[in-house]
C-alpha positions in Angstrom: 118.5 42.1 183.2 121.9 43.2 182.6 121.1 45.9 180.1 118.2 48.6 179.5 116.4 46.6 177.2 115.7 44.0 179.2 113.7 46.8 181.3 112.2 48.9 178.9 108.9 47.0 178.9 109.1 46.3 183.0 106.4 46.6 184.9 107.3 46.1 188.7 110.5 47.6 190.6 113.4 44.8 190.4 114.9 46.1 194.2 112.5 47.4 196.6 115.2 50.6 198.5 113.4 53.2 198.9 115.4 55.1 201.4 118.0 56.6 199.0 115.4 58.1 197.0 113.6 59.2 200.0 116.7 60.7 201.5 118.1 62.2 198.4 114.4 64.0 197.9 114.8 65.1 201.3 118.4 66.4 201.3 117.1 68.3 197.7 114.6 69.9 199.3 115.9 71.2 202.3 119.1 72.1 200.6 117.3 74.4 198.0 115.1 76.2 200.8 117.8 77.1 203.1 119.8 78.4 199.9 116.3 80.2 199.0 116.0 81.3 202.2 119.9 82.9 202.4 119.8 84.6 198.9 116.3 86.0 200.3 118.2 87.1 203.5 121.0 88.6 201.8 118.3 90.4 199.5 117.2 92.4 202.3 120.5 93.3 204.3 121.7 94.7 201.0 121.3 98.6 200.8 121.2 98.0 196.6 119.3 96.5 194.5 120.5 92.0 193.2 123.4 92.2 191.2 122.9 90.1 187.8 124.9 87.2 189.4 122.5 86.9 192.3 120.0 86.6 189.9 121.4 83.9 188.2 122.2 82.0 191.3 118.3 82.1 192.6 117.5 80.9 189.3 119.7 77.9 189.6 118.5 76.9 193.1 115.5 77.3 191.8 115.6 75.2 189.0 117.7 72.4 191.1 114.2 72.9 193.3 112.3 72.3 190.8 114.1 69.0 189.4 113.9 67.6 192.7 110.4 67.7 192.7 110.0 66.6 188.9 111.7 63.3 189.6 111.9 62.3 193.2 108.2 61.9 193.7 107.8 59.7 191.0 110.7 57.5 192.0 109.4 57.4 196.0 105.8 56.6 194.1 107.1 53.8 192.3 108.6 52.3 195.3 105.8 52.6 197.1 103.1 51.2 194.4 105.9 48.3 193.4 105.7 49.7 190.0 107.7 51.1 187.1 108.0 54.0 185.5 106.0 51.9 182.4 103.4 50.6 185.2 102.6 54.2 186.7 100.4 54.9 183.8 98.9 52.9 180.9 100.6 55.9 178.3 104.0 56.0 178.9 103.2 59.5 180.7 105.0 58.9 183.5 108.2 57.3 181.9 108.6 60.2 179.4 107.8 63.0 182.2 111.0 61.1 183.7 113.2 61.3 180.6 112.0 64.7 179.5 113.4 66.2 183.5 115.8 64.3 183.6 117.3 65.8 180.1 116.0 69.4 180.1 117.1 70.6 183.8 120.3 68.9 183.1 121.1 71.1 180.1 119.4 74.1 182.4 121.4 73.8 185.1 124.7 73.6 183.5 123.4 76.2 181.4 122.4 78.6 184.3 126.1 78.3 185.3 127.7 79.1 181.6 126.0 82.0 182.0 127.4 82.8 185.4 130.4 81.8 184.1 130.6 84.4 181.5 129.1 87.3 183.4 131.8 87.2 186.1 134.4 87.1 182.8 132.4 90.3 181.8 132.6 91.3 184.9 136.4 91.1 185.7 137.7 91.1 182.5 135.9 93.6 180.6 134.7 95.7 183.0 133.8 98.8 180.6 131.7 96.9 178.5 130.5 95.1 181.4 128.8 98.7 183.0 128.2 99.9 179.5 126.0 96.7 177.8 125.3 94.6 180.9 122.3 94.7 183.3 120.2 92.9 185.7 117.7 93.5 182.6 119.8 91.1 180.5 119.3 88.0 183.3 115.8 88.2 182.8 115.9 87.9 178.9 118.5 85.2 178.5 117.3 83.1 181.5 113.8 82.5 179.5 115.7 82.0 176.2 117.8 79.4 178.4 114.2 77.5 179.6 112.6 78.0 175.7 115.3 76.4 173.6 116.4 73.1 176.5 112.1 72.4 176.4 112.4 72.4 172.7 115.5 70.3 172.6 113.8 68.6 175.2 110.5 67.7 173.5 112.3 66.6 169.9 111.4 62.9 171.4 107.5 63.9 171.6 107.2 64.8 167.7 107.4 61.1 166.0 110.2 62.2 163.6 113.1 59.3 164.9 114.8 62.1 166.9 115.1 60.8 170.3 113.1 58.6 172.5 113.1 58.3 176.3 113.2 54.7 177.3 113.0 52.9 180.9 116.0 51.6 182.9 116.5 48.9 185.2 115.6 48.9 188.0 112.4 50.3 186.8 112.5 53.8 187.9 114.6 55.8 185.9 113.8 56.6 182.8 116.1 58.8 180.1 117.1 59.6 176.7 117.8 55.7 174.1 121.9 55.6 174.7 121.7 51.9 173.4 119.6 52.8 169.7 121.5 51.6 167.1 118.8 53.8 164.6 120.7 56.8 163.5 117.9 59.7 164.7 118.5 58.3 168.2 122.4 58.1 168.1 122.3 62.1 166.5 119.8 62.9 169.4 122.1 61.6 172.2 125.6 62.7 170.8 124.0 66.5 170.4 123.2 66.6 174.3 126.5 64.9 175.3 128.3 67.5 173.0 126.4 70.3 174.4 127.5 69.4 177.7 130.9 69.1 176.8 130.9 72.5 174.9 128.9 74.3 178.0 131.4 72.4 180.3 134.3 73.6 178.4 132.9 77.3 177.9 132.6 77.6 181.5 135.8 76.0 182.4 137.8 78.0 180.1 135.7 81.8 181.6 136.6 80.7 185.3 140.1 80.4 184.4 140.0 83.8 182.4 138.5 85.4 185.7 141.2 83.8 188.1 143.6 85.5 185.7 142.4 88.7 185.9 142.1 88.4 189.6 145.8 87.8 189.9 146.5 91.3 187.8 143.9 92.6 190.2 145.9 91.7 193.3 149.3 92.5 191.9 148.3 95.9 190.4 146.6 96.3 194.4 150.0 95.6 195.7 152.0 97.9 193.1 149.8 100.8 194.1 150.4 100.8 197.8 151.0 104.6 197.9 147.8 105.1 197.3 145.0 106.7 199.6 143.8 103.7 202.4 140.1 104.5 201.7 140.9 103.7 197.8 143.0 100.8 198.7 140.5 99.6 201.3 137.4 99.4 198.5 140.0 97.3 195.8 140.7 95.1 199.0 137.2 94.2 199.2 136.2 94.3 196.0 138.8 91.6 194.9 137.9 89.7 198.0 134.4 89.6 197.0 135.3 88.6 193.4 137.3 85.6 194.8 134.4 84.7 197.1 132.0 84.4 193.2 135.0 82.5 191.9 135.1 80.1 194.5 131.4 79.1 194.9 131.3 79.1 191.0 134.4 76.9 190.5 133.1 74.5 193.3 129.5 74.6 191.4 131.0 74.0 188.2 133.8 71.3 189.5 130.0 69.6 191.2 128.2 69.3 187.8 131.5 68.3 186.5 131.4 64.8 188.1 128.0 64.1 188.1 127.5 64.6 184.4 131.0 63.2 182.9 130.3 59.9 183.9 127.0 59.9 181.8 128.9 61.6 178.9 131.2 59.1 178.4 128.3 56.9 178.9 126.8 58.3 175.5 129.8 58.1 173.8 130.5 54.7 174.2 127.6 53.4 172.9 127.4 49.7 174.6 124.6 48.5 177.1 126.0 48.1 180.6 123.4 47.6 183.2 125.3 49.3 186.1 126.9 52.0 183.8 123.7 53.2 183.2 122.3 52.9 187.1 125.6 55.0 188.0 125.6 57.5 185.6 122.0 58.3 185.9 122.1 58.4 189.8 125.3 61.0 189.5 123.3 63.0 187.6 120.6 62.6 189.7 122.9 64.2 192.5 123.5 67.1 191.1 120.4 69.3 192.0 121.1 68.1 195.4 124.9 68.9 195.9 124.4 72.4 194.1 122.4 73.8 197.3 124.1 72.9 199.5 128.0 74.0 198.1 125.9 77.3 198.1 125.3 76.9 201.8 128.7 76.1 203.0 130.2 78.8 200.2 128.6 81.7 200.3 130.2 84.8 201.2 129.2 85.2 204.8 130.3 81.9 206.1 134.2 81.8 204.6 134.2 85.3 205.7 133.6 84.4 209.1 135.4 81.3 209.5 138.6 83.1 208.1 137.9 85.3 210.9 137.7 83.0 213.7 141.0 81.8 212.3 142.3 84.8 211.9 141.3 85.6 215.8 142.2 82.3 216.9 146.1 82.5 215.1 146.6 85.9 216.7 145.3 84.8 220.0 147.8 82.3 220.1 150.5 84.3 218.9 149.9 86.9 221.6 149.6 84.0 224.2 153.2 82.6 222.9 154.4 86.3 223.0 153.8 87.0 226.8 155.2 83.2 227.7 158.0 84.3 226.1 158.4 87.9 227.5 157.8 86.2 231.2 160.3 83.6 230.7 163.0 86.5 229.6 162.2 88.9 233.2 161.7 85.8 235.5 165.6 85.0 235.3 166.4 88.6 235.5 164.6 89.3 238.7 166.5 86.3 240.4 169.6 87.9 239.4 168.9 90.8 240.9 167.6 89.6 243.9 171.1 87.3 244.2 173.3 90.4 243.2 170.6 92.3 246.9 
């Protein structure tokens, strides 16, 4: 049972844990509905209508949200039953649903974030053409061409042409994409998705550094104008502290989906059957819709904001308080004297 194939035809669970599913499923969940919940929040306080990147970022909790619920059920259900992704159903429905989420809100979700990626570069680096060609408008017509072309890419394996094939992994409930085929439609199939991760991985990469660039210029030119009105200065202030705030939950978002798909990656590319390559890669990846929530949650704008604050306070506080220890210890000697000299 060391490789896949020994599990492809499996009909019972090898290990019987259910609690990592069942606590992955729950942290998923919750995660995605508090981040729901906070974009929604945020919606509302706002005097303006979403920007495009708040669009994009409710699609991608969405879409983590609806991963979750595309795979964890079935894992918690084969658990339960003592079955395998094979022994769910008698026509491999349940195995290929498995392969087919697995693959296409993968490819979405680090998709979802390219696009990010290059709308903050628009954004920051191009900011004319940014006003002049990009809208809220154009989120809702790439986002659908994002689904459409990852479901077709996606449901290649379903057409009985020898391009692609989901298969089942030990222990029985996972099920994803033949990395092991030695048939050449298979090995094309696999190497496209692992090089379309690495190009979207790249892409986005390569646009976050762009942006940090330009945000450097940003803050230098900021500094350089100091003569300017306050008011003006004030609005640059914030709006470069804003921009950071975008780069810094997108950087963490993007460093997130980093790890968790690499490892499967390098996995296609090496092409040999390893039993608990496979396990680790595919549970990684299985992380990925649950960590993206929740960096939201701990990154988003309101909650650095407030804990620079605090520490801003709390720094000050104590510099005050060392201030007046100081400027006692300085009279206290003097008064003696004076009282000496009486």
């Amino acid at each position: 049972m060391g490789s896949s194939q020994n599990c492809e035809d499996l009909q019972v669970v090898l290990s019987r844990s259910p609690k990592t599913s069942a606590l992955m499923f729950s942290a998923g969940v919750l995660g995605n509905v508090v981040a729901l919940v906070l974009l929604e929040v945020r919606r509302r306080r706002q005097k303006h209508s979403a920007s495009l990147f708040q669009v994009l970022v409710t699609a991608l909790v969405i879409t983590d949200l609806l991963g979750t619920f595309s795979l964890s059920p079935l894992v918690i259900s084969a658990y339960a039953q003592n079955r395998s992704m094979l022994g769910l159903s008698d026509s491999r429905a349940a195995c290929n649903h498995f392969g087919f989420s697995m693959t296409f809100f993968s490819l979405v979700t680090l998709a979802v974030l390219l696009c990010m990626a290059v709308e903050r570069w628009l954004a920051i680096g191009h900011p004319y053409l940014y006003e002049r060609r990009v809208s809220v408008r154009c989120g809702y017509v790439v986002l659908p061409m994002v689904y459409l072309a990852c479901a077709l890419y996606c449901l290649a394996p379903f057409l009985g042409v020898g391009f692609g094939r989901y298969v089942q992994y030990c222990p029985g409930t996972w099920c994803f994409m033949d990395l092991n085929s030695g048939e050449l439609g298979h090995k094309v199939y696999k190497n496209v998705y692992a090089s379309c991760l690495l190009l979207m991985i790249a892409c986005t990469v390569l646009c976050n550094v762009s942006v940090s660039y330009h945000l450097v210029l940003m803050h230098r030119r900021s500094k350089a104008n100091r003569s300017s009105f306050r008011r003006t200065k004030g609005q640059r202030s914030l709006s470069i502290t804003e921009e950071v705030e975008h780069l810094v939950l997108l950087g963490f978002m993007t460093i997130a989906f980093v790890i968790c798909s690499l490892p499967l990656v390098i996995r296609v590319y090496m092409s040999s059957s390893d039993h608990a390559m496979d396990l680790t890669a595919l549970l990684l990846l299985s992380m990925n819709p649950i960590i993206d929530p929740w960096v939201f949650i701990i990154l988003s704008p309101p909650v650095p904001r407030l804990l620079w604050e605090k520490l801003c306070k709390a720094s000050r506080s104590k510099a005050n308080h060392k201030k007046i220890l100081h400027t006692q210890s300085e009279t206290c000697p003097s008064n003696t004297t004076m009282e000496l000299q009486k």
